[in-house]
C-alpha positions as CSV (number, residue, x, y, z in Angstrom):
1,X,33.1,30.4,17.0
2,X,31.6,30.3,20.1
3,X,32.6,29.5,23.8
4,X,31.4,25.7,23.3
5,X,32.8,25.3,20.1
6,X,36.2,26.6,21.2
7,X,36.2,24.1,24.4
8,X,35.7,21.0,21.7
9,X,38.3,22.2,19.8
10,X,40.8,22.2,23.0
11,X,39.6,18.5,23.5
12,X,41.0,16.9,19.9
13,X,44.8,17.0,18.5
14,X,46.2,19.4,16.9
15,X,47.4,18.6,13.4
16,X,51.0,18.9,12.4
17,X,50.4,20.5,9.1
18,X,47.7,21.0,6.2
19,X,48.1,21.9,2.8
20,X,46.5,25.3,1.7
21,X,47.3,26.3,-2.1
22,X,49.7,23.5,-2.9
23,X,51.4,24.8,0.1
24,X,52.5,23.2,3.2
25,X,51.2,24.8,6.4
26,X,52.4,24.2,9.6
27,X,52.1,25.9,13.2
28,X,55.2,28.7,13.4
29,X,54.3,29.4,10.0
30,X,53.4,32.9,8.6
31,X,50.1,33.7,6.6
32,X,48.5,36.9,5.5
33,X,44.5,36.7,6.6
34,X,42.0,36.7,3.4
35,X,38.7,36.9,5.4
36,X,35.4,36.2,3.3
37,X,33.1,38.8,1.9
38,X,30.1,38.7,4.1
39,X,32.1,38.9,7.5
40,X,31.6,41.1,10.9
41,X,33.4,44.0,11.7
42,X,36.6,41.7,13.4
43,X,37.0,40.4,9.8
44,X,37.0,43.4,8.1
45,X,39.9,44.1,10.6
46,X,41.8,41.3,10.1
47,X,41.9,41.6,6.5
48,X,45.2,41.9,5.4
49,X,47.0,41.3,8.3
50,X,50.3,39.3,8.5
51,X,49.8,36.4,11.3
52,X,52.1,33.1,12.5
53,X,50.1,29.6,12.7
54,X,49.5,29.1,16.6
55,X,48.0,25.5,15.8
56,X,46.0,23.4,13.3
57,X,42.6,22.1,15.1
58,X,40.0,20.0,13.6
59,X,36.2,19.9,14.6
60,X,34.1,16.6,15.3
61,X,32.3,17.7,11.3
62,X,36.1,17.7,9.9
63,X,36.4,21.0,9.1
64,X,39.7,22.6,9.7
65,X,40.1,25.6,11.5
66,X,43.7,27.7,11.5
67,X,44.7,29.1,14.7
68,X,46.4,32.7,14.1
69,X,48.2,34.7,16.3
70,X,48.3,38.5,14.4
71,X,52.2,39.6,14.4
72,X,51.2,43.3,15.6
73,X,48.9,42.5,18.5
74,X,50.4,43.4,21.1
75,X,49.1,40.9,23.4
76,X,50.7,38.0,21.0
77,X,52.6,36.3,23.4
78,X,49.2,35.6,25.4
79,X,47.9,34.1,22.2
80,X,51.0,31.8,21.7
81,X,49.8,30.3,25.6
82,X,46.7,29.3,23.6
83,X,44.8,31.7,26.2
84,X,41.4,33.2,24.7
85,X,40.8,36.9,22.9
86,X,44.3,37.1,21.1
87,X,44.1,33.7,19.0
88,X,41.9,34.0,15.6
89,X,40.3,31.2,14.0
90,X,39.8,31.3,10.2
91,X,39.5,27.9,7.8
92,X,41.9,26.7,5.1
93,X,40.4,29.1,2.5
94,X,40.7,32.0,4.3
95,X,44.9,32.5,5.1
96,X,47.1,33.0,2.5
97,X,50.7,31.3,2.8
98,X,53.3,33.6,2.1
99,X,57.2,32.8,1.5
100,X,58.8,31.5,4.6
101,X,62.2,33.0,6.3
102,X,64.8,30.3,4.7
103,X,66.2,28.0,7.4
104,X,69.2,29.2,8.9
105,X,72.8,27.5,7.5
106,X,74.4,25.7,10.4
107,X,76.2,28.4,12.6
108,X,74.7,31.1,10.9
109,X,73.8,33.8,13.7
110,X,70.0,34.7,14.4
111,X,68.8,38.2,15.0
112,X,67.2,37.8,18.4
113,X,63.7,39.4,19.0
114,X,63.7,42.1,21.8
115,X,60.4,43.4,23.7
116,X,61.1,46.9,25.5
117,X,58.5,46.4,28.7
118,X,57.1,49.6,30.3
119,X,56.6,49.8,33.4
120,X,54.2,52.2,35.5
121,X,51.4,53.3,37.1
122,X,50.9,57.1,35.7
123,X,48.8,58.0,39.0
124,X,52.3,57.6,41.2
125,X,54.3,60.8,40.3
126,X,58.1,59.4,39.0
127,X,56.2,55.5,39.0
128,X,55.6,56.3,35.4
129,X,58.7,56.7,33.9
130,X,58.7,53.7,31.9
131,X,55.2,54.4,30.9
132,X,56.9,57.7,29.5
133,X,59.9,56.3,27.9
134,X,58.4,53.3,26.0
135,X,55.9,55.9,24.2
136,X,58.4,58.4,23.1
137,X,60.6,55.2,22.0
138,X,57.6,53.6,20.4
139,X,57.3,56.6,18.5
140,X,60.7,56.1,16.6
141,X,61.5,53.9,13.6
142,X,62.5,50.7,15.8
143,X,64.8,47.8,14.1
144,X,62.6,44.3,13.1
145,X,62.4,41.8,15.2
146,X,61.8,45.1,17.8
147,X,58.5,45.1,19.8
148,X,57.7,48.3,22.1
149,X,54.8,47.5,24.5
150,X,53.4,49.9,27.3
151,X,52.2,47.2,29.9
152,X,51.6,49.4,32.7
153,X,50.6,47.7,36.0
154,X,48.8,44.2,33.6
155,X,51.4,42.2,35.6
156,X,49.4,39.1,34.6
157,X,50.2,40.6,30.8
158,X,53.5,40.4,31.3
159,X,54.1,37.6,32.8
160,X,52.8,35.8,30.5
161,X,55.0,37.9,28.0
162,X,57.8,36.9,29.6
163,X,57.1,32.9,29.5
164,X,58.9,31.4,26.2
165,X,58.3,35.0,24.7
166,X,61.0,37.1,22.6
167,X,64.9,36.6,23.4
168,X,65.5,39.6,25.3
169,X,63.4,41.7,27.2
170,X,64.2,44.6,28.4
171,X,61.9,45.9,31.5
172,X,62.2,49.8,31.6
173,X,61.0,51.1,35.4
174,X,61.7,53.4,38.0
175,X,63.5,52.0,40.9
176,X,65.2,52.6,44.0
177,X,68.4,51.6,44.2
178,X,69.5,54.4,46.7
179,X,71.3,57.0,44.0
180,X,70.3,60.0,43.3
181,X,66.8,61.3,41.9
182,X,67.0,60.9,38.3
183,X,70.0,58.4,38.2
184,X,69.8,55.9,34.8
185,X,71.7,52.4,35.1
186,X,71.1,49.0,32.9
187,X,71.1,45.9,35.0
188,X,70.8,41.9,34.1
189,X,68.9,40.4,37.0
190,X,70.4,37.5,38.3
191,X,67.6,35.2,37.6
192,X,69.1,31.9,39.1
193,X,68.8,33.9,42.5
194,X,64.9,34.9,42.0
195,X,63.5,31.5,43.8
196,X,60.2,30.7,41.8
197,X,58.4,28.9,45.2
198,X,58.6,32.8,46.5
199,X,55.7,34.0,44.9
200,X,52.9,32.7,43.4
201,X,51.5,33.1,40.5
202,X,48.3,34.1,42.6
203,X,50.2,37.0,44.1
204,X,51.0,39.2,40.9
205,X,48.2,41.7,41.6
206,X,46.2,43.1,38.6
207,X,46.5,46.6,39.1
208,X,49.6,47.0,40.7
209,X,53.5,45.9,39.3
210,X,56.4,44.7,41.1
211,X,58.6,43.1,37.9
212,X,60.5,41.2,40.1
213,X,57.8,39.2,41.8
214,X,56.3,38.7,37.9
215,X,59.8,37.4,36.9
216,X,59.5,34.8,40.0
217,X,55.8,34.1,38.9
218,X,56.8,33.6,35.1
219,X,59.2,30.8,36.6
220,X,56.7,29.3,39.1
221,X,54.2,28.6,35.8
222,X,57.2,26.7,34.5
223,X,57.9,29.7,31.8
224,X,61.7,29.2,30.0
225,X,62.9,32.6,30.9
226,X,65.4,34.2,28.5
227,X,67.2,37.2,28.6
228,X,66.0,40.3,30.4
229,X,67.2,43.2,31.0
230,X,66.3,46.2,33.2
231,X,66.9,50.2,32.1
232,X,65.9,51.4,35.2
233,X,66.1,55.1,36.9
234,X,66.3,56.4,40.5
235,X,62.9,58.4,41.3
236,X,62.4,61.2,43.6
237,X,59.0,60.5,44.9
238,X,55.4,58.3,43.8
239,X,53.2,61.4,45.7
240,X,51.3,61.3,48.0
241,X,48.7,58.8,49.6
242,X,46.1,60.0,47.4
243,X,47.8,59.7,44.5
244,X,50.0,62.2,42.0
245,X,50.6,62.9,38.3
246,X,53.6,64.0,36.6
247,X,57.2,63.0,37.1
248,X,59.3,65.2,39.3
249,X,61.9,67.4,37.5
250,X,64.9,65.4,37.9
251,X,63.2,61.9,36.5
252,X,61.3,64.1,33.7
253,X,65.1,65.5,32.8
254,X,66.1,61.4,33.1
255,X,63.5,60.4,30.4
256,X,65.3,62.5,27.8
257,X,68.6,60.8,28.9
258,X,67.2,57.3,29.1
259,X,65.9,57.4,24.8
260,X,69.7,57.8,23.4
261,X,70.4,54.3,26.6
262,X,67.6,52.6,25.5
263,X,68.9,52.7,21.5
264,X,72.5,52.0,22.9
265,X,71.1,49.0,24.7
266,X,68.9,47.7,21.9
267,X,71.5,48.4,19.5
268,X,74.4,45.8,21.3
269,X,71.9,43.3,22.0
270,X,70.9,43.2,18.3
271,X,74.6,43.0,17.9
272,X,75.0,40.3,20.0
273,X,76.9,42.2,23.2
274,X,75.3,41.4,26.8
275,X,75.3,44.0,29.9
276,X,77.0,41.4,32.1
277,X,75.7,43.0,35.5
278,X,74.3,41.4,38.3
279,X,71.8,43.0,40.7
């Protein structure tokens, strides 16, 4: 599909549902892709893969065209804003409905969805110890519904992460709070305080990260901001002017530390407790 072709999609309604194998389909749902012999190489990726129903468009010809988000893309949550090169379109024939979750009984408790968030530029000494700690948690066998994503300084990737995206996040960055070098604490961000007129969207640079001024950007696009989190630990230095890799001693020696927090943290929230403080 190309650039014109998407564009006259965006222009018609979506549709609410369509059948596919005596099946109704409907955006939120989950498929499993079943490209066509014959495709290119994005195809031949795809095939297989397990993806949630992003929207149901049709063409001015009639045909239908299923818009897929793929569950382990890790830019999903930019697909689910309907913004280009993480949505997939693929027609009725070629997704495969697969059992849905049941609905859950009336004041049944849901499992919430949790994205650990690292932060960090690794060219700024201890500035990339969330880098560090997200890819040796990654690593590990990580609860479902538990989504480990290294987002560097993309601010613009995480803020849009962060707009209507999983339950909790948990950001996972070095930062001074005036302890000592290689301090860990877990923080809840007082969000009501974070004014969303303070920055604008505009002002989340693309190479740089200040998760603060992405929080206030998230809320100035008019994002519903759940629950975040921050694991964050006290750094020693970011180098010099020019620039400097590797993490001091005392923040490396923090990274080891901050794996066993991390599970503690992911572990209550999946168990429904809250680190109630305020910064």
């Amino acid at each position: 599909m190309n650039e014109w072709e998407f564009h006259l999609l965006e222009d018609k309604p979506s549709l609410e549902s369509v059948t596919i194998a005596g099946v109704q389909v409907k955006p939120g749902d989950r498929v499993r892709l079943r490209p066509r012999k014959g495709g290119d190489v994005l195809d031949i990726a795809l095939a297989g893969k397990i993806a949630t129903v992003e929207s149901i468009e049709q063409d001015y010809e009639g045909q239908l065209h299923i818009s897929v988000v793929v569950d382990d893309d890790p830019g999903r949550d930019i697909g689910m804003m309907r913004q280009p090169g993480h949505r997939f379109f693929f027609s009725a024939v070629e997704v495969e409905p697969i059992e849905q979750e049941p609905a859950l009984a009336e004041g049944a408790k849901k499992t919430p969805t949790i994205l650990v968030a690292g932060i960090g530029n690794i060219f700024l000494g201890d500035d990339a110890f969330g880098v560090e700690v997200v890819k040796r948690f990654g690593g590990r066998e990580l609860p479902d519904g538990v989504r480990v994503t290294d987002f560097g300084i993309r601010g613009f990737d995480l803020t849009y992460a962060l707009i209507d995206g999983a339950d909790v996040t948990i950001l996972v960055d070095a930062c001074p709070r005036g302890g000592a070098a290689g301090d860990l604490y877990v923080v809840e961000p007082d969000l009501r305080s974070l004014g969303a007129g303070e920055v604008a969207p505009a002002a989340v640079d693309a190479h740089s990260m200040n998760p603060m001024n992405v929080i206030r950007a998230a809320k100035a696009m008019g994002g519903s901001l759940k629950k975040i989190l921050l694991l964050g630990c006290e750094p020693a230095t970011f180098g010099p002017e020019e620039g400097q890799m590797g993490l001091s001693e005392p923040v490396a020696s923090a990274v080891e530390r901050a794996i066993p927090l991390l599970e503690s943290v992911v572990r209550r929230v999946l168990e429904g407790e809250w680190p109630l403080e305020k910064t």
